[in-house]
N, C-alpha and C positions, 0 to 999 in steps of 0.2 A: 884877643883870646876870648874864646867865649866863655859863658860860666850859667850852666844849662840850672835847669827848673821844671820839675812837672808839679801840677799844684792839682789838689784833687778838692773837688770841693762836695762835701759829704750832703747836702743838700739835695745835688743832682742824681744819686746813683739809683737807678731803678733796679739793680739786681739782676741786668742784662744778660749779663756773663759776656759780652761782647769781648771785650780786654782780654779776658779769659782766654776764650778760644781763637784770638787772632794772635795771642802769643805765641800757644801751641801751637797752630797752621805755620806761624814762622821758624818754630825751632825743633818741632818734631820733624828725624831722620835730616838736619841740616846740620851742615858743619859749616862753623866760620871761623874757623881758628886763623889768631891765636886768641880772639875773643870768644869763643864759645863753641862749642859741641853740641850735636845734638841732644834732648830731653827724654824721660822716658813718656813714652805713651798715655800709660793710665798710673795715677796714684797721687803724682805729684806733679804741682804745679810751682812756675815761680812768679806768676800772681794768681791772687789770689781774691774772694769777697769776704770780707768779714762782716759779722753780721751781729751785732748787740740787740740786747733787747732789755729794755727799763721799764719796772710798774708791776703791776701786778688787775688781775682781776679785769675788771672792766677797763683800766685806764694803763692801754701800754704803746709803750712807743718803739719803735724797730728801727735805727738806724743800721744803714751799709754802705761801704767806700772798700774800691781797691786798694790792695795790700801787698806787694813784695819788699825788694831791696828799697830800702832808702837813700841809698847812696849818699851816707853819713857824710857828715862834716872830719869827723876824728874814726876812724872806720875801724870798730874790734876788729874784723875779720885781718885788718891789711896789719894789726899789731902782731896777729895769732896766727897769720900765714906763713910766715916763713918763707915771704917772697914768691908765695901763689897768687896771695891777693894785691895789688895796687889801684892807686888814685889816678885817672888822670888830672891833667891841667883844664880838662872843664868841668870835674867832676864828677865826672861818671867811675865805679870803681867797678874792678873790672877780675875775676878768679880766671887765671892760666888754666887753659885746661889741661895743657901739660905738666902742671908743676900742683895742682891741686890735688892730690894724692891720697890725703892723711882726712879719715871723716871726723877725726876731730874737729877742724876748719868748722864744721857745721853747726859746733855747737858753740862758736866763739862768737856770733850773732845776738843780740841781747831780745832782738824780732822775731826770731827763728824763719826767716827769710832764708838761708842756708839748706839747700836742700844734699843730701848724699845717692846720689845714681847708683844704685849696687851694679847693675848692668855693664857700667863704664869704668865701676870703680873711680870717681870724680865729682867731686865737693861741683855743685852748678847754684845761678840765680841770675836775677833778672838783669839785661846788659843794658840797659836803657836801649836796644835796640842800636847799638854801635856801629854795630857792621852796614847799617843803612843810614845812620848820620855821615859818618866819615863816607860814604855814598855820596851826598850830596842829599840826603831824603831831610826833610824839615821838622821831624817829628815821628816818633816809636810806631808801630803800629797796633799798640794798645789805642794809645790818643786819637789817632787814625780811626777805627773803629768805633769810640765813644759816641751814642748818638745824641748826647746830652748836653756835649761839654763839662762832664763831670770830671773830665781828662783834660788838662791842660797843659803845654810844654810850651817854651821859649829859654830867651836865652833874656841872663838877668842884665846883660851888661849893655842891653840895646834900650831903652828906655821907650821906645816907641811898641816892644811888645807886650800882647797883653797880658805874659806873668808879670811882667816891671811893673805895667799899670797897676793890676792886681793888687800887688805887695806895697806897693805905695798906699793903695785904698783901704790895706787891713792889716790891723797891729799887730796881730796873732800872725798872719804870713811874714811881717818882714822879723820877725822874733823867734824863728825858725832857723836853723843853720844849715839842715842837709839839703839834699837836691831836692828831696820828696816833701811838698809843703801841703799841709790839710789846712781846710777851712769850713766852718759851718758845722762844725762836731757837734752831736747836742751836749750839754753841759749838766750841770744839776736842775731837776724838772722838780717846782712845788704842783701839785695838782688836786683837784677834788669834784664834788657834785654838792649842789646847794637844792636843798625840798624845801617846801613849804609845809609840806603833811607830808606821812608814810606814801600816798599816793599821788603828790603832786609834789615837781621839781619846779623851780624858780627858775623862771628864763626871765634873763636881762638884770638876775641882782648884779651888781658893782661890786669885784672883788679888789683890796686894796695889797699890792703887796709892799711891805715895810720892814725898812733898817732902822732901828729905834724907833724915832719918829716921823723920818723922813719916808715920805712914799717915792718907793724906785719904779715902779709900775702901776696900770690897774688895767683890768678885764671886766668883761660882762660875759654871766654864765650863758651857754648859747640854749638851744630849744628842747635838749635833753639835761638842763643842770651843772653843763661840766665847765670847768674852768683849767686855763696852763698857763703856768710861767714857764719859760726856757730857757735856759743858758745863764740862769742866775748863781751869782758869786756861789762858791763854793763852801765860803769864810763866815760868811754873813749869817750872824742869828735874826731869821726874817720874822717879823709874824703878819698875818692877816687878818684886815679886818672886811666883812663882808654884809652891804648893805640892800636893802631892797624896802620900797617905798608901803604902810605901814606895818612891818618887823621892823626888830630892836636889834640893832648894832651886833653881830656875832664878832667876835676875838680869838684867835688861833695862834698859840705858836709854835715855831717849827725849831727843829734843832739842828746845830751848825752842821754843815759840811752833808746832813742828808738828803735826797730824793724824800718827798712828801707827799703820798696820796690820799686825802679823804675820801674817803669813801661814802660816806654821809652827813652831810653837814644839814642839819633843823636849825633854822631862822623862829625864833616864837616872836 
């Protein structure tokens, strides 16, 4: 049996829209019942890009990955359907469209993945592309389109594919339970710029960053000043220390569980 995986990895997405529109080319004015019904045209989608963005001022960072169904592990939808929504045995879960009726369904989603068709009157969302797996096809035609490999799909239970590899390689995928695994999110970002004077930024000071006193990292500011840490603990009371050949030892610290930008750091 198999036991599917699409693993996105938020590092690769350039904001193609590719996924996007090779979802809808497959499910606008398509029926594939009893998996799915056609979509409506414009408004909504059942993926989707999400797009965050961290920082402020000069120092921001934009992370994007697609977004629909996750095809939970323990699935609100399929507790709150009423026998619209089921699991199959590889995972993929899957809304009747005959039996999906009530737009409540839509809001039993904790992702808001759950889209309502007024059109059709029919709770919809993403099939992992069903009707083309049980095809014999090897993969959705989001992942199909991905020109990145920011899409990735296999099956977990073959150890030779590269989600298995994948998830074997990173603690954050195999610590994951639903179908849908992210990787490479960005995390809690410390950041800054180091001057020498109002008019002159430090390139190349040695930024230290520190958990008591242990140093978990370090950086060198690059040729405009700036410095980043990424993906650091969330938990951690960090501080930093930031050196540059003759200045005196600058001291920072930061407070737990924040994003941290200076914005101007003076070395005297």
């Amino acid at each position: 049996m198999k036991n599917y995986a699409l693993i996105v990895d938020v590092d690769k997405c350039t904001q193609c829209y590719n996924c996007v529109l090779s979802c809808k080319d497959e499910h606008f004015e398509s029926d594939f019942s009893p998996i799915s019904t056609g979509c409506k045209e414009l408004g909504q989608n059942w993926l989707d890009i999400k797009i965050v963005e961290r920082g402020e001022n000069d120092q921001v960072l934009v992370d994007c990955w697609p977004e629909g169904c996750r095809h939970c592990a323990d699935p609100a939808c399929v507790k709150a359907g009423g026998g619209a929504a089921y699991k199959r045995q590889d995972g993929i879960v899957i809304l009747d469209p005959a039996k999906a009726k009530d737009e409540a369904i839509a809001g039993a989603c904790p992702y808001g993945a759950i889209v309502w068709n007024d059109e059709k009157g029919v709770a919809q969302k993403c099939t992992m592309c069903a009707h083309l797996l049980d095809a014999g096809e090897r993969e959705p035609r989001c992942v199909e389109a991905c020109p990145t490999s920011c899409l990735m799909f296999g099956d977990l239970n073959d150890p030779d594919s590269k989600v298995s590899k994948l998830t074997a390689e990173h603690p954050e995928l195999a610590a994951q339970t639903g179908m849908v695994r992210y990787c490479n999110k960005a995390g809690r970002i410390i950041a800054g710029c180091v001057y020498l004077s109002e008019k002159e930024v430090a390139e190349g000071a040695e930024v230290r960053l520190l958990d008591g006193k242990t140093v978990v990292s370090k950086a060198l500011s690059n040729g405009f000043g700036d410095f980043r840490f990424k993906n650091v603990s969330e938990d951690a009371a960090y501080s930093l220390e930031i050196s540059y050949p003759g200045r005196s030892v600058a001291a920072l610290a930061c407070e737990t569980g924040k994003d941290f930008w200076y914005q101007e750091i003076y070395l005297k």
